[in-house]
C-alpha positions in Angstrom: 76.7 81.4 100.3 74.0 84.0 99.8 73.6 84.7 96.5 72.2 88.6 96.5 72.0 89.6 93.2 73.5 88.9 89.6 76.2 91.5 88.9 76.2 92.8 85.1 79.1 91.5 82.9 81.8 93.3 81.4 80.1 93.7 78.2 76.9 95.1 79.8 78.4 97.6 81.9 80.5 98.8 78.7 77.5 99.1 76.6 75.7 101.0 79.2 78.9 103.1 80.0 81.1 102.7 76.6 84.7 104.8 75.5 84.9 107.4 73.2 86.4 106.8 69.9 88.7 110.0 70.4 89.3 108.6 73.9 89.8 105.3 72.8 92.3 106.6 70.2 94.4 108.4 73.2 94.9 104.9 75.2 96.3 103.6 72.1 98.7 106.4 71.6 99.5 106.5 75.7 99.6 102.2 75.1 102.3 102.6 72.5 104.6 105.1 74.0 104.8 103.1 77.3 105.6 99.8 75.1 108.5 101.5 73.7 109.3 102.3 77.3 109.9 98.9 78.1 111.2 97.6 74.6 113.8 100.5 75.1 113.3 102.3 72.3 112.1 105.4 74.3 114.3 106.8 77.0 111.7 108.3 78.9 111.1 106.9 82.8 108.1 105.9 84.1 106.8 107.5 87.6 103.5 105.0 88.3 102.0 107.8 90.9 98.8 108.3 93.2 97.1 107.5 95.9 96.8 104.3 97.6 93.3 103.8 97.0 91.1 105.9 95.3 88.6 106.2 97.4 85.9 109.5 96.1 86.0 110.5 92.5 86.1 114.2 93.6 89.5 114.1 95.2 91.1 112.0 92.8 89.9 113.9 89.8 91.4 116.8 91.8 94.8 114.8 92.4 94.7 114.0 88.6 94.5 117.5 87.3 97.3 118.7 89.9 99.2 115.3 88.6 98.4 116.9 84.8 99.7 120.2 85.3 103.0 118.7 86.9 103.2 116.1 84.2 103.2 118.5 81.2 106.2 120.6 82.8 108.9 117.3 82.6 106.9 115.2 79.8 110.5 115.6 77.7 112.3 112.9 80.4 109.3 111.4 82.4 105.6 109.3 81.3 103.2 109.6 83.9 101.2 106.9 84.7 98.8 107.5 87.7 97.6 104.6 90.0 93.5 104.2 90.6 93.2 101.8 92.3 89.6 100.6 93.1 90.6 97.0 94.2 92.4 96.7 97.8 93.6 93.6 99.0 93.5 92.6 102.9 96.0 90.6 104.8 93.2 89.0 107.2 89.8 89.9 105.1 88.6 93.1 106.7 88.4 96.5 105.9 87.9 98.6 103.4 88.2 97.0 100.1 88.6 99.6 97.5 85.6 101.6 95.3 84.8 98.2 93.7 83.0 97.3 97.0 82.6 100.2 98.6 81.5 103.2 96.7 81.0 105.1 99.4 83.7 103.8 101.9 81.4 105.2 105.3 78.6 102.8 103.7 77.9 99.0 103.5 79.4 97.2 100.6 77.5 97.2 97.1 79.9 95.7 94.4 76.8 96.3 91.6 76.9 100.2 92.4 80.9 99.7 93.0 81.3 98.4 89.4 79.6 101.4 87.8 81.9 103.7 90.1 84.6 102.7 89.1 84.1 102.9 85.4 82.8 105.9 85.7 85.8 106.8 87.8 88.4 106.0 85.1 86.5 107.4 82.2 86.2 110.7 83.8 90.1 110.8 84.7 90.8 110.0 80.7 88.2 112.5 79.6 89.3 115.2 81.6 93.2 114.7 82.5 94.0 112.4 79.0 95.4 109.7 81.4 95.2 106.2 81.2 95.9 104.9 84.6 97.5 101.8 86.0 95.0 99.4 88.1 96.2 96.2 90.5 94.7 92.9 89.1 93.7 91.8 92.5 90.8 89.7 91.2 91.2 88.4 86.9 88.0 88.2 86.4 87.1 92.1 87.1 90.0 92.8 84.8 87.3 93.3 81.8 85.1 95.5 83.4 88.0 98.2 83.0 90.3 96.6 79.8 89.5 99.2 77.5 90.7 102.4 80.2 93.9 100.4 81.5 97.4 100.9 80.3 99.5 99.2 83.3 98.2 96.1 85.5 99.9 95.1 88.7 100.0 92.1 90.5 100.4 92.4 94.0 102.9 90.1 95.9 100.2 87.8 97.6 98.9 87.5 94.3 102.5 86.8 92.5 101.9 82.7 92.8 98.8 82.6 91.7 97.9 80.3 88.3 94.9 82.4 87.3 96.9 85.6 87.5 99.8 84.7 85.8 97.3 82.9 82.6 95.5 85.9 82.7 98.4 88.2 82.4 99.7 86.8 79.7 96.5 87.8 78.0 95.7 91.5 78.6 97.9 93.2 76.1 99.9 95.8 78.6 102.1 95.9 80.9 102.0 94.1 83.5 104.1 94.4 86.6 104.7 91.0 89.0 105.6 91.8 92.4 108.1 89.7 94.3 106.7 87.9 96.6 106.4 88.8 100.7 108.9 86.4 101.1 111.4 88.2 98.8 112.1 85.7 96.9 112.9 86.8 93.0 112.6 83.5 91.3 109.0 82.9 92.1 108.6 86.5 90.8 110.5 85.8 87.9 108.5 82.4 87.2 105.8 84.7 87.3 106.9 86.5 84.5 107.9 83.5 82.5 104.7 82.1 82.9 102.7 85.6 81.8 105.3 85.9 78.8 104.1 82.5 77.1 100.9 82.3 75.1 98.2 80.3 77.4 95.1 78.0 77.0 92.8 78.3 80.2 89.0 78.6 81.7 88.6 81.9 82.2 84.8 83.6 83.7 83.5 80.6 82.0 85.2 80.3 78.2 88.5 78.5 77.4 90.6 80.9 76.4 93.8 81.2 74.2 96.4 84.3 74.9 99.4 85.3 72.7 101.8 85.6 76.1 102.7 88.9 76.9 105.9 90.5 76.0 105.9 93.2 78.3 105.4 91.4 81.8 108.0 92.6 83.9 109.7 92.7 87.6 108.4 95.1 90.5 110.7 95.1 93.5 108.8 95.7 96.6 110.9 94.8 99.5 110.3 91.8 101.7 109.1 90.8 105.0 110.6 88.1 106.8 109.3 85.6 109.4 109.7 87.9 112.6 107.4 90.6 110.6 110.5 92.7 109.9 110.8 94.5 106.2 114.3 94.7 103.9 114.4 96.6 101.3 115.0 95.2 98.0 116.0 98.9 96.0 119.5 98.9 96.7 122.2 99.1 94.0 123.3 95.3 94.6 119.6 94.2 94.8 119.3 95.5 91.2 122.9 94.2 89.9 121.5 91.0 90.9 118.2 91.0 89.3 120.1 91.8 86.1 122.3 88.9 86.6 118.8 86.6 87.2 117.1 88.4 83.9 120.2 87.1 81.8 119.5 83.4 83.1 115.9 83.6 82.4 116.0 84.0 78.3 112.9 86.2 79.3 111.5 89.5 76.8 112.0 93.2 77.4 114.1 92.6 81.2 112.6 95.1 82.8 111.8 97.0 86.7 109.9 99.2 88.6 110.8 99.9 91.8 108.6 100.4 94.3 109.0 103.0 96.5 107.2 102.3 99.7 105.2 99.1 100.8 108.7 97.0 102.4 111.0 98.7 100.6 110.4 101.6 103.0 108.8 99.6 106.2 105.8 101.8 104.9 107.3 105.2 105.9 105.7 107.1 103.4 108.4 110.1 103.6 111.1 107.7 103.1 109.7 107.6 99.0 111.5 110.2 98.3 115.1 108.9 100.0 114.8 105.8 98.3 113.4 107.7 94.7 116.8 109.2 94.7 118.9 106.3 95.9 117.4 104.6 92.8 118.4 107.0 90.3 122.1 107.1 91.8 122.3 103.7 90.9 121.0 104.1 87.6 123.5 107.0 86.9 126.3 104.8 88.2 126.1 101.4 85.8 124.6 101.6 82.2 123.5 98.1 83.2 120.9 98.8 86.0 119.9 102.4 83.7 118.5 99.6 80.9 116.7 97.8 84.0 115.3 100.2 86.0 112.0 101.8 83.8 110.6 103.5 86.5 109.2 104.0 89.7 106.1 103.6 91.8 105.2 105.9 94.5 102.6 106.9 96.5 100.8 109.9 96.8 97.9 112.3 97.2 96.7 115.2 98.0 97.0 115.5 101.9 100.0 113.3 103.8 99.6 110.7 105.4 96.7 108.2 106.6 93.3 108.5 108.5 90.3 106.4 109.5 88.1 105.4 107.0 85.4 107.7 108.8 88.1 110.2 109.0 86.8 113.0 107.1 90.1 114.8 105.5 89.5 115.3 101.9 92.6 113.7 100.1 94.0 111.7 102.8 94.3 107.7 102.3 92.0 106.0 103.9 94.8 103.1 103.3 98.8 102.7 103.7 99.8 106.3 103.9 100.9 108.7 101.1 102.9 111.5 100.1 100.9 114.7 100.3 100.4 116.9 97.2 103.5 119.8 97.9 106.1 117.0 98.7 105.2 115.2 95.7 105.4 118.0 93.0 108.6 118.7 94.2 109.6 115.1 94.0 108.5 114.9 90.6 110.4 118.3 89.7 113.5 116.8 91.5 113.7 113.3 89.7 112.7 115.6 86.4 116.3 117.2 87.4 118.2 113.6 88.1 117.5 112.6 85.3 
């Protein structure tokens, strides 16, 4: 290895680039209302919404505001939480790997200007949308660099087995959401959660650490791929019923899900979102059971629909899986506003 320079730590980069009290103060308030989301004490349902990856502060600060407008007109039935995602995992190593290595996705990588991007990123989305946003924990250990901005943590479905991600879930004090694994199968996804509920005692970037467990680790269904590279979608009314049935046998905290809407469970056809968005809210009207579940759902979206190369050049279009552009997704929003 090549070591090329020292990055700064989590505590240096929020010292040079700290919160706002007042902004501070509106996480906590946005922290608590999605907490009695999950602990069921608030009917509301979650829509975790946005791009892909955010790849250029301008468009997503552009998507956010859109995203703030719409968000305002259902707040009475639905909690916004918008994805920015600056960490991107890939299946064989290459490509673009989110703002947190690529700042500028046309230039070479620079993770010590990526860092400061992406903090600078999420501030600016709290201080002019009052969002708190939902990141994927791709890597634990770059978790701090944005633990005061976050109010919803993913971890993806390669990452779902992982030790370190599962101790470090159980330690970050919000939600976070374990995806089932490619394989599609729930009990590892399920251990996952187990593992993140329960207080832990680990090395973590150097310290041995002690964590309280975290209540509100939950279930996302993603779909599955199998061995021939073919998805199945794991969204359907009897995929659910069965979850419930698994929840029950676990003794676990807050049973929870979010569907997600594309990735496997729609062979990543963006359009077919908004299909299985609907399909999931039939179910929940149908059984009281699957409503208590079912907390929300995960989309994506963006300004322009679709994908393009990462030298592409369309402002608002993913330079990742593709999304739903910005007219199909208000109206998606409006419509689930409706379902509800």
């Amino acid at each position: 290895m090549n070591f090329i320079k020292k990055l700064p730590t989590p505590e240096e980069i929020k010292e040079r680039f700290p919160l706002e009290k007042s902004l501070a103060d509106l996480k906590n308030k946005r922290d608590e209302e999605i907490k009695e989301i999950f602990e069921g004490k608030s009917d509301k349902f979650l829509l975790i919404i946005g791009p892909c990856s955010a790849d250029n502060e301008p468009a997503v600060l552009d998507y956010m505001h859109r995203l703030r407008t719409v968000a305002d007109k259902v707040s009475d039935k639905i909690f916004i939480i918008p994805r920015v995602y600056t960490n991107k995992p890939r299946t064989i190593g290459l490509g673009y790997k989110g703002m947190l290595h690529q700042p500028d996705p046309t230039k070479a990588e620079d993770m010590s200007g990526g860092i400061t991007a992406i903090r600078k990123m999420h501030i600016d989305v709290v201080k002019e949308t009052g969002f708190t946003c939902a990141e994927e924990m791709l890597y634990p250990e770059n978790h701090g660099y944005l633990s005061d901005l976050l109010s919803y943590v993913a971890v993806g479905a390669r990452s779902v087995e992982d030790q370190e991600h599962r101790l470090a879930a159980s330690g970050i004090g919000i939600p976070a959401g374990m995806k089932n694994p490619t394989s599609g199968d729930i009990t590892v996804m399920l251990n996952s959660i187990t593992a993140a509920q329960n207080p832990q005692r680990f090395n973590f970037t150097g310290w041995e650490v002690q964590t309280p467990g975290n209540p509100l680790a939950h279930a996302i269904m993603r779909g599955s791929v199998d061995r021939f590279g073919r998805s199945h979608a794991n969204y359907h009314y009897e995929d659910l019923k069965n979850l419930s049935n698994a929840y029950q046998k676990q003794n676990l905290l807050n049973p929870a899900v979010i569907v997600d809407c594309n990735h496997a469970n729609s062979g990543k056809d963006y359009m077919e979102q908004i299909r299985i968005s609907k399909d999931v809210l039939h179910s929940i009207r149908h059984s009281d059971e699957i409503k208590k579940l079912v907390k929300g759902l995960m989309i994506e979206s963006y300004i322009e629909d679709g994908a393009q190369k990462t030298d592409g050049g369309v402002y608002g279009k993913s330079i990742t899986d593709p999304c739903l552009g910005w007219d199909k997704t208000e109206r998606l929003i409006l419509e689930i506003a409706e379902l509800l």
